[in-house]
PyMOL commands that place a pseudoatom at each C-alpha (Angstrom):
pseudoatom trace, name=CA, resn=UNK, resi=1, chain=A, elem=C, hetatm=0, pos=[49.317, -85.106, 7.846]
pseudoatom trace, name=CA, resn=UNK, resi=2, chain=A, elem=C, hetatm=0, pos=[46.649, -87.279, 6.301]
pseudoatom trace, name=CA, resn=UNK, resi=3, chain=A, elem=C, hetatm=0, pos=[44.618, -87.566, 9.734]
pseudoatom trace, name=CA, resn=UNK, resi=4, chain=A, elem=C, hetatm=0, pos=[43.886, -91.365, 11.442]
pseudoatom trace, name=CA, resn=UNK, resi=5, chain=A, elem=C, hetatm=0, pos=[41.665, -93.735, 10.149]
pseudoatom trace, name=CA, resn=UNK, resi=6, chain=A, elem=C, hetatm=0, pos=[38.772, -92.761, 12.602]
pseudoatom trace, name=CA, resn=UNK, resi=7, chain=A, elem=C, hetatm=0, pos=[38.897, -88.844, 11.376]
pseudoatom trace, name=CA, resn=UNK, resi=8, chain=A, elem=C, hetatm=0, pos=[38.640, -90.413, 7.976]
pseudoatom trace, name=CA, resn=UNK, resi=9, chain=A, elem=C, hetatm=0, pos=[35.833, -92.527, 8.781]
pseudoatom trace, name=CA, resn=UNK, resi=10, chain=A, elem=C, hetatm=0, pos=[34.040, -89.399, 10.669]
pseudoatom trace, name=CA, resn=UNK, resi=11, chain=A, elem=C, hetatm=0, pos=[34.408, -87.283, 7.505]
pseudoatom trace, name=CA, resn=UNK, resi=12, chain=A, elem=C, hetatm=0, pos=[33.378, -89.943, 5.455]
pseudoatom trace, name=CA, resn=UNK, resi=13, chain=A, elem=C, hetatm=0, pos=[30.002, -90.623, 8.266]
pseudoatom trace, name=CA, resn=UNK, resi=14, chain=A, elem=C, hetatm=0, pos=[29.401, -86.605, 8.210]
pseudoatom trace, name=CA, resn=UNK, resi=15, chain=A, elem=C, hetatm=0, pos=[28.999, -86.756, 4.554]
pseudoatom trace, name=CA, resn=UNK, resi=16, chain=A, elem=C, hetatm=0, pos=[26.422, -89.844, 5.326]
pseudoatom trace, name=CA, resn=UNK, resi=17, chain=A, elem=C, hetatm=0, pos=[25.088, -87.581, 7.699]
pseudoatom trace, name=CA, resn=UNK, resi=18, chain=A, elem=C, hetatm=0, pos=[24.686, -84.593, 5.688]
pseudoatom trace, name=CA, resn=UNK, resi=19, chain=A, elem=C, hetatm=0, pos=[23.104, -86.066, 2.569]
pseudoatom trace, name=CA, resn=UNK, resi=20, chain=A, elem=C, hetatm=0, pos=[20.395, -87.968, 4.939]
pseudoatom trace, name=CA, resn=UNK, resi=21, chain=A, elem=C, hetatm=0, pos=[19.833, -84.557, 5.794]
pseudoatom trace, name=CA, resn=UNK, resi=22, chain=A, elem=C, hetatm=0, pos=[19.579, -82.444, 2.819]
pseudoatom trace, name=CA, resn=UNK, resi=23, chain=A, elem=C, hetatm=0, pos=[17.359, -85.553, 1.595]
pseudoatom trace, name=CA, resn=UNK, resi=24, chain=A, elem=C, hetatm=0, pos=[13.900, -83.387, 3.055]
pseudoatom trace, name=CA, resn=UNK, resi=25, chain=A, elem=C, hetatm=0, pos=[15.217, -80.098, 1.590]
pseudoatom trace, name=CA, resn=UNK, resi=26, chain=A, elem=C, hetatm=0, pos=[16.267, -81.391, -1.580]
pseudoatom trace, name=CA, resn=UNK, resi=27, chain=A, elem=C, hetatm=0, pos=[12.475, -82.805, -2.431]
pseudoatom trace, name=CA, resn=UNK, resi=28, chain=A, elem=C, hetatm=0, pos=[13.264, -86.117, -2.051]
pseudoatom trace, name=CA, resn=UNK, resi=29, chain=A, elem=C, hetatm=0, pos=[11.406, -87.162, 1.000]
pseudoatom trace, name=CA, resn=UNK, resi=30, chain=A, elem=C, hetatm=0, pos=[13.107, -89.466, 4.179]
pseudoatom trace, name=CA, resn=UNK, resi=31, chain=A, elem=C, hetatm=0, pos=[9.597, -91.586, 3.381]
pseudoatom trace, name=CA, resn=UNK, resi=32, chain=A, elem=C, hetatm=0, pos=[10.392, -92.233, -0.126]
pseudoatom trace, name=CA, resn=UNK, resi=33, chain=A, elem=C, hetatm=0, pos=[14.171, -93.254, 0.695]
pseudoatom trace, name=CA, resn=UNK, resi=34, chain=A, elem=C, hetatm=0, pos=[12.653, -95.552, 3.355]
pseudoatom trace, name=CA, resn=UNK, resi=35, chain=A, elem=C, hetatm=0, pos=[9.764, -97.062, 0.826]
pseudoatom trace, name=CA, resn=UNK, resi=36, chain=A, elem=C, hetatm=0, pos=[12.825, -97.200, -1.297]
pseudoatom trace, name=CA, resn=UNK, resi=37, chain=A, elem=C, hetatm=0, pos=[15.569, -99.198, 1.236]
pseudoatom trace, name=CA, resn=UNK, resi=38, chain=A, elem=C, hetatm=0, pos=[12.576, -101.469, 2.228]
pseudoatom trace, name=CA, resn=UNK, resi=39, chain=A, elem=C, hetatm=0, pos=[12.121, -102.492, -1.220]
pseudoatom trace, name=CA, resn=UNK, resi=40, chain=A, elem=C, hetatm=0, pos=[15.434, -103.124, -2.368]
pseudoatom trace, name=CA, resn=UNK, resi=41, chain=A, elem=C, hetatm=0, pos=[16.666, -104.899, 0.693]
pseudoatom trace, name=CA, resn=UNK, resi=42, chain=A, elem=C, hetatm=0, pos=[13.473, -106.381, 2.069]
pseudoatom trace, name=CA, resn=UNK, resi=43, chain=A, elem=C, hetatm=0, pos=[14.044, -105.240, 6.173]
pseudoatom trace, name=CA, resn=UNK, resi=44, chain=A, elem=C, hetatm=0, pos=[11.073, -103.439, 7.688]
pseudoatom trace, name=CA, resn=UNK, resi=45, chain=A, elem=C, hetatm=0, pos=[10.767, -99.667, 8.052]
pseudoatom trace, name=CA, resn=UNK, resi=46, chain=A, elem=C, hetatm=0, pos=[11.012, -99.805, 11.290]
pseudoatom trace, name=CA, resn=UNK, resi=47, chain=A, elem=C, hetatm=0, pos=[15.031, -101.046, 10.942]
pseudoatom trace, name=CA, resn=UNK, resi=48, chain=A, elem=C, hetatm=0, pos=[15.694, -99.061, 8.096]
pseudoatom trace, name=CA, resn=UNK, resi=49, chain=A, elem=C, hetatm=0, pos=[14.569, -95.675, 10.186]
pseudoatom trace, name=CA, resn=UNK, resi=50, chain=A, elem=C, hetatm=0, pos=[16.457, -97.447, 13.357]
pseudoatom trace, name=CA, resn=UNK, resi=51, chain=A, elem=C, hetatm=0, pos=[19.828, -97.724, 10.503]
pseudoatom trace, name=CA, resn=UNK, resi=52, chain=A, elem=C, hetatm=0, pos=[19.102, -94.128, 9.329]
pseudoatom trace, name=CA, resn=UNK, resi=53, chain=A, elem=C, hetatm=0, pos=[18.311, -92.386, 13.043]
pseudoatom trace, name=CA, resn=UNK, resi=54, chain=A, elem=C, hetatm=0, pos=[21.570, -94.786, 14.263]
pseudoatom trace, name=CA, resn=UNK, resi=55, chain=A, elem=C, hetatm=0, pos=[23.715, -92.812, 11.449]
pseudoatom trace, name=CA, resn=UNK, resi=56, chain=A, elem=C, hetatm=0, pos=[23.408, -89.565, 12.493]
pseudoatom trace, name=CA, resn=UNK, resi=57, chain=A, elem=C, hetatm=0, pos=[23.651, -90.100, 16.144]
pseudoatom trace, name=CA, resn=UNK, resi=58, chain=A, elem=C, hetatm=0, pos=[27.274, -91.901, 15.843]
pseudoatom trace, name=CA, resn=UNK, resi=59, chain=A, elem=C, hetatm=0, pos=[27.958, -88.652, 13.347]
pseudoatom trace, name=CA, resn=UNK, resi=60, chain=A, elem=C, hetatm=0, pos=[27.254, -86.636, 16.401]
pseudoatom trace, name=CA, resn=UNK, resi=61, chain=A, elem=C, hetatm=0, pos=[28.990, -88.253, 18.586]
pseudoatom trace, name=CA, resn=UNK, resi=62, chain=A, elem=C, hetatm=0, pos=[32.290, -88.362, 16.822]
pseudoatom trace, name=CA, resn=UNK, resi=63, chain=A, elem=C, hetatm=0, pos=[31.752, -84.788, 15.841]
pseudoatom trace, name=CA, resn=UNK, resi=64, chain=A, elem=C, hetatm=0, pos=[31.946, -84.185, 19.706]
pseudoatom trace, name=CA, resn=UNK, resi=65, chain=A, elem=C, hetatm=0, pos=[34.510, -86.472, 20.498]
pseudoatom trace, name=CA, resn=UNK, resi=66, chain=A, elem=C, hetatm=0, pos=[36.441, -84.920, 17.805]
pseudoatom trace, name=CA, resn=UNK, resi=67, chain=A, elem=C, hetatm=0, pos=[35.906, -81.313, 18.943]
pseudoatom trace, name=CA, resn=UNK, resi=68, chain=A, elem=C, hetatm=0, pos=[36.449, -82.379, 22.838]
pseudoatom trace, name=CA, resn=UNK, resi=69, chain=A, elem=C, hetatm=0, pos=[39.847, -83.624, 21.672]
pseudoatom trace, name=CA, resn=UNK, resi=70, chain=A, elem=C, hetatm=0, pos=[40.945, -80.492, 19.587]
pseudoatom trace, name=CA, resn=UNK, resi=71, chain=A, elem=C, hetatm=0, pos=[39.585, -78.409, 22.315]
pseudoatom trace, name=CA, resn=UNK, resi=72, chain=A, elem=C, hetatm=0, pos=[41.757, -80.888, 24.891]
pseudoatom trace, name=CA, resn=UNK, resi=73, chain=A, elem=C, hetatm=0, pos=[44.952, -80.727, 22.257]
pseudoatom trace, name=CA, resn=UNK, resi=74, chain=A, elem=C, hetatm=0, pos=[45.404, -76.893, 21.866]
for i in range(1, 74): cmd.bond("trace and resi %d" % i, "trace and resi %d" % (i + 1))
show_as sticks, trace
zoom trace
């Protein structure tokens, strides 16, 4: 089974998620991606962070609506 198009869109957000993450670890600083998005697109930091911050929460979110219905399927 190839999953529904929301599990496809969570995987696909997770791997947003994850990247945004690894971002710090990886030596490429969340400031420079901001400086970055702010110059190529021209919205304030203050959006772009908002955009960024908004990513990973709806990650979250569908990771625990995801895991509240496997737990709810079994």
């Amino acid at each position: 089974m190839e999953g529904s198009i929301a599990e496809k869109i969570a995987v696909e957000l997770e791997k947003i998620s994850k990247a945004l993450e690894n971002i710090p670890t990886q030596g490429f600083m969340r400031q420079l991606l901001i400086i970055y998005l702010k110059e190529r697109t021209g919205l304030g930091k203050g959006k772009i962070e908002a955009v960024l911050d908004g990513i990973a929460e709806f990650t979250k979110e569908l990771q625990k609506e995801f895991q509240t219905g496997e737990v709810q399927n079994r």
